[in-house]
PLY file of the C-alpha trace (Angstrom):
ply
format ascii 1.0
element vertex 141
property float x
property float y
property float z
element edge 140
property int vertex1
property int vertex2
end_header
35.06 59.01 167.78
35.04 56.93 165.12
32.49 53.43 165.51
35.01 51.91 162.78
38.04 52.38 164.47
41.56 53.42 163.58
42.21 49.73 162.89
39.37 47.18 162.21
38.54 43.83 160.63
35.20 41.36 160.21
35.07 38.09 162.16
32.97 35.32 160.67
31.72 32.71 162.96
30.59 29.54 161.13
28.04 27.16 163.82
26.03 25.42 160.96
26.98 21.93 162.42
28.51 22.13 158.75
31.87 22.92 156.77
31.52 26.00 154.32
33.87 25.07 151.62
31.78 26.20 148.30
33.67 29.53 146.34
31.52 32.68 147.02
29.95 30.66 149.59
30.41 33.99 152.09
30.97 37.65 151.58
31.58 40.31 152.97
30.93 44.28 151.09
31.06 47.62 152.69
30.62 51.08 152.06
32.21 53.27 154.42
30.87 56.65 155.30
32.12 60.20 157.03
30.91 63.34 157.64
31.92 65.96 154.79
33.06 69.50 155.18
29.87 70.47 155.24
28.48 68.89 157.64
26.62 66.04 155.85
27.18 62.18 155.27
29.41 61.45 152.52
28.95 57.49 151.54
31.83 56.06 149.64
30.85 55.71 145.86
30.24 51.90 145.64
30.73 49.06 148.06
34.33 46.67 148.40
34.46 43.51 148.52
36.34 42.56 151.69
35.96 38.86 152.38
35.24 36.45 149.65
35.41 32.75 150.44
37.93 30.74 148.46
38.99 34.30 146.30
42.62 35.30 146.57
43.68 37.88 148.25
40.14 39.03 149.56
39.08 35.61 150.85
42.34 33.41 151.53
39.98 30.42 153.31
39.20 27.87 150.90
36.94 26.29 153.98
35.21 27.75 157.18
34.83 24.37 159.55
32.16 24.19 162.05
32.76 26.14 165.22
35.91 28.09 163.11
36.69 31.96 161.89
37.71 33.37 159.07
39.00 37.30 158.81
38.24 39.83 156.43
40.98 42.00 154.98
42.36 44.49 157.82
41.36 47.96 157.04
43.56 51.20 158.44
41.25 53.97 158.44
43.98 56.43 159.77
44.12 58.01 156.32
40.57 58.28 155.25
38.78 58.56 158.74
35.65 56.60 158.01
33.35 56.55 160.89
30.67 54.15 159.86
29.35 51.72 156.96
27.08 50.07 155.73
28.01 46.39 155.94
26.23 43.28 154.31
27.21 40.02 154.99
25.82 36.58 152.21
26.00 33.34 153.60
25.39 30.29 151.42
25.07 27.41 153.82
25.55 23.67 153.17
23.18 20.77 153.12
21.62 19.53 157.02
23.63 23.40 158.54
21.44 24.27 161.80
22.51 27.05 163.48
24.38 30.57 163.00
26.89 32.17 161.22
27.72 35.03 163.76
29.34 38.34 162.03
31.73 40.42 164.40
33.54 43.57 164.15
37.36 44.01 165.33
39.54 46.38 166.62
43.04 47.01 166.94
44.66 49.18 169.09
48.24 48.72 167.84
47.60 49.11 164.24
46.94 45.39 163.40
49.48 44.11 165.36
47.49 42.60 168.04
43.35 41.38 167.88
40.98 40.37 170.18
40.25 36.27 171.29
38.18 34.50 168.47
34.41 35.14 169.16
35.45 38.35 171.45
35.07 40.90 168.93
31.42 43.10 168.88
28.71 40.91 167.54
26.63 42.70 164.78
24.38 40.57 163.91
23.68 36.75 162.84
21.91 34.79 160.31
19.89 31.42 161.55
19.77 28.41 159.42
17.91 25.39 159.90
18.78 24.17 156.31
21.00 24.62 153.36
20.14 28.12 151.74
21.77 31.39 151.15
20.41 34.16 153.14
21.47 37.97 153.64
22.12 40.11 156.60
22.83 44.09 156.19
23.94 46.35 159.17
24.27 50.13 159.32
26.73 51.10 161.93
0 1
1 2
2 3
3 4
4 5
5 6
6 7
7 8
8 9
9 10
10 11
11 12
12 13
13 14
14 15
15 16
16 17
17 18
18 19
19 20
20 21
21 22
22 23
23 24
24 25
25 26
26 27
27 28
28 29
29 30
30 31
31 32
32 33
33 34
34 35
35 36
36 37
37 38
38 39
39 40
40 41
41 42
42 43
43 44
44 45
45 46
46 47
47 48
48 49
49 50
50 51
51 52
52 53
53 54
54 55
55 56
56 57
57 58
58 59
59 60
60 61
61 62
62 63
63 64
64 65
65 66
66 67
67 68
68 69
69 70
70 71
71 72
72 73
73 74
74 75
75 76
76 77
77 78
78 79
79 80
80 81
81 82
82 83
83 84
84 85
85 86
86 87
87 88
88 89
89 90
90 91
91 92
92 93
93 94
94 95
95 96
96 97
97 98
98 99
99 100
100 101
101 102
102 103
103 104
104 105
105 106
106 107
107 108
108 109
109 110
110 111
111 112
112 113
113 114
114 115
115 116
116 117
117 118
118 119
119 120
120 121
121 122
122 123
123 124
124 125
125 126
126 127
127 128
128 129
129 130
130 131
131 132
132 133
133 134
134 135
135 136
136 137
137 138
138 139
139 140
């Protein structure tokens, strides 16, 4: 079974006390990963850009409010059966932001159609600020 999914997206989870609004200010690259024929892992060559604040089509948000979402690109992994990645998530946080910015991972079990409630997704991980910085979280699932 695949940790991915058949169907999956990123949740971001802004709880700075602050609105990110700044280009680039988040993003969101992977690098998927399988098992070859032969039995080993098989990384993908580089990583994609998924989520990209403010950068059409990968980002879409111009602005994440306090206490909002924003959604990476959906990925179908029917076709190229990915079972894990490597996922790092930048955060460049406004001026007087204290608290998280929460990174989840979605599934879909109708092909996109339908998602789980905002904030009900599997938490990954989370990056604490107490000020205005830009800071970097990588998970291997």
């Amino acid at each position: 079974m695949s940790i991915l999914g058949p169907t999956y997206r990123f949740g971001v989870e802004n709880r700075t006390g602050q609105t990110i609004n700044t280009a680039g200010a988040i993003v969101l690259r992977i690098k998927q990963w399988k098992i070859s024929s032969s039995g080993g892992i098989t990384f993908e060559s580089s990583f994609s850009t998924i989520l990209n604040l403010s950068f059409v089509p990968l980002g879409g948000a111009t602005s994440v409010p306090n206490l909002s979402y924003t959604h990476s690109n959906i990925i179908d992994n029917l076709v190229n059966l990915h079972i894990g990645a490597e996922v790092e998530l930048t955060v460049t946080a406004p001026a007087s932001s204290n608290g998280n910015v929460i990174l989840y991972l979605e599934r879909s079990v109708d092909g996109g159609a339908t998602w789980t409630d905002f904030g009900l997704g599997q938490i990954l991980g989370d990056i604490l600020f107490t000020t205005a910085g830009t800071k970097r979280l990588v998970i291997h699932l």
